[in-house]
N, C-alpha and C positions, 0 to 999 in steps of 0.2 A: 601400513596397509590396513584399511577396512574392511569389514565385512563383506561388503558387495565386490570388493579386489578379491579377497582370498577364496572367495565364491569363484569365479570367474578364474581365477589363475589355477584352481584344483580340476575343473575342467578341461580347462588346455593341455593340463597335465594326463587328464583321464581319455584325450583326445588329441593322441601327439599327430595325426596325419589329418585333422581337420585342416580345409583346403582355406588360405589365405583368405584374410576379411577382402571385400570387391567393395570400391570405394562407394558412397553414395550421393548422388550426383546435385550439387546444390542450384538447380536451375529458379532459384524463387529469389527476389530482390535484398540483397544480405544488406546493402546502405539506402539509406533515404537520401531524394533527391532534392527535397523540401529546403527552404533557407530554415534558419530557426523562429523566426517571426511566424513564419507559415505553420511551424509544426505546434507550436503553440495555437496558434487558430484553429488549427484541426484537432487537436486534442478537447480545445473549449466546444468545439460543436458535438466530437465523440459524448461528451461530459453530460451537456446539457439536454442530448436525444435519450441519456441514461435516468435524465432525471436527477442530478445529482446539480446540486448546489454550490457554481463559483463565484468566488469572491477573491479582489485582488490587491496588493499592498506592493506598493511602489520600494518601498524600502523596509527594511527587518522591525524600525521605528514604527511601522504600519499591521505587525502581526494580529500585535497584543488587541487592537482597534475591530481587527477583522475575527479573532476570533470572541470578544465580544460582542459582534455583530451577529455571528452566525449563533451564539447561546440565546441570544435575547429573543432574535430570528424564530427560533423552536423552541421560546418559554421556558426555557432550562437555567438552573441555577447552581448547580452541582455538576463537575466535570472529573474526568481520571485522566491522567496522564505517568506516564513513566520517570522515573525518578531522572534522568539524564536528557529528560526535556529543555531548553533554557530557559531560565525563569525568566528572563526580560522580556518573554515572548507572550507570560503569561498575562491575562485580563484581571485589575481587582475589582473588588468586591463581588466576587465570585466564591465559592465554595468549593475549590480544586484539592483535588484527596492525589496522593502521589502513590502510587505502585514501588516502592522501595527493595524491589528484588534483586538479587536473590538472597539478598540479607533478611528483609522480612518481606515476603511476599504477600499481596492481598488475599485474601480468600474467595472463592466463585461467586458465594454468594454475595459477598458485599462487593464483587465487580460487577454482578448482576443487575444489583441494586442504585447504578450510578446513570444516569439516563444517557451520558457524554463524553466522549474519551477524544484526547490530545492527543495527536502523533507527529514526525516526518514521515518521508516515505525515501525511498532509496533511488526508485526511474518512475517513468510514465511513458508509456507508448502513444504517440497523436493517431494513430493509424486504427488500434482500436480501442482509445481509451479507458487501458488497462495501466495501476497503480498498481507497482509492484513492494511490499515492503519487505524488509531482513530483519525478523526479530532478535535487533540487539538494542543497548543504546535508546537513542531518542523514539525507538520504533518500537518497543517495548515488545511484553512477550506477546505471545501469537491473541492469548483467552483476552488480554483486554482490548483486542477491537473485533471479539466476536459475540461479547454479551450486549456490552451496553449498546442502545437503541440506535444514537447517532454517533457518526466517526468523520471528525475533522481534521482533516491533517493537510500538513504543510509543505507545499511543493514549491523549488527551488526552478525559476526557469530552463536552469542548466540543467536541470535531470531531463527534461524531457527530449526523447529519440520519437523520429519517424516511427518508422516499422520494430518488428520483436529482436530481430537478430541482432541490433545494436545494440537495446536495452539490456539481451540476456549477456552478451559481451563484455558489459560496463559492470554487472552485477557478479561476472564468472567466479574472480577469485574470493567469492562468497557464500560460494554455492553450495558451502555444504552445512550452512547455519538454513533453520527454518525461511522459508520465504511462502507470505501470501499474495497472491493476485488479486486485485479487485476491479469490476469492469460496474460500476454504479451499484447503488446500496442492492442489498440483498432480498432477492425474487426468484419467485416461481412461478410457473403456469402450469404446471403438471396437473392439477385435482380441477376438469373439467372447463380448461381451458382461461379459468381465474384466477388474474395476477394478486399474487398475495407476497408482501413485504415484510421482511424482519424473518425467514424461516431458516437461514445460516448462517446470520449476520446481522449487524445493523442495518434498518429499514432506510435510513436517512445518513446522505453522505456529502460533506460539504467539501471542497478544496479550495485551499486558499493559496493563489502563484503569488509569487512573491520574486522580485528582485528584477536585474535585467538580462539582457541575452549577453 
């Protein structure tokens, strides 16, 4: 039992004649009725109205290509990636520093200081082109894809679902490790109605699909 149970069951206890939960009623579309080809399409048009930069690799032999495209792309020479990243995925002559945690984890500032960070991602929703990741694994912790500048990660055709309710479905029995959302690199228009990038996040977000349906 966690926290939020033993919360929640001291309650019930403190409230033995609280009247039965009343179901809640799911009238919103729980499946996509998209083929996968299509959801993909729709995800790349979510992608590219967010400003976020796709790029695509026919086969896993295509990664290492794409993701020295998208560093060279944004003049970068120096990337971070998570120690359980695959290495054949990576690009050389490159400058890749590994996040080795939680044996020895990086420090903020010198993840601060790395202009590009390597990830997977877990799902992606076509419907609102939302990138869900689970920091574990190849998806590393939460801080290295919220300092450095640009965030490229790697998405698997098969992760991506129509609508939320399937993505959050596939992701459930994980649900209790960290998970970020991301709907294109990181904005605001709050301060006078001026879109200003980089204020949560990386400014710059590239994805690169990879594989087939």
């Amino acid at each position: 039992m966690n926290a939020r149970e033993e919360i929640l069951q001291r309650i019930r206890t403190a409230l033995p004649s609280a009247p039965a939960e009343t179901p809640i009623p799911r009238s919103y579309h729980r499946a996509g009725a998209l083929t996968r080809e299509a959801s993909i399409e729709l995800l790349i048009d979510r992608l590219v109205d967010y400003d976020t930069e796709v790029l695509h690799a026919a086969t896993e032999q295509e990664i290492s290509p794409a993701i020295a495209g998208a560093l060279i792309g944004a003049g970068e020479q120096r990337a971070l990636t998570p120690t359980a990243f695959p290495l054949a995925w990576l690009p050389t002559g490159f400058d890749i520093v590994v996040d080795n945690a939680p044996a020895e984890p990086l420090a903020h500032l010198e993840i601060g200081g790395i202009p590009a960070v390597i990830t997977t991602c877990e799902a992606a929703v076509a419907a609102t082109g939302t990138i869900f990741l689970v920091h574990h694994g190849a998806q590393g912790r939460r801080v290295l894809t919220l300092l450095p500048d640009h965030h490229i990660c790697v998405l698997h055709h098969s992760q991506v679902y129509e609508v939320l309710p399937e993505a959050l479905a596939a992701i459930a029995s994980q649900a209790s490790a960290p998970i970020t959302t991301i709907s294109g690199p990181s904005a605001t228009s709050d301060i006078e109605m001026t879109r200003i990038r980089g204020v949560h996040g990386p400014r710059r977000l590239t994805v690169i699909l990879y594989g087939g349906s």
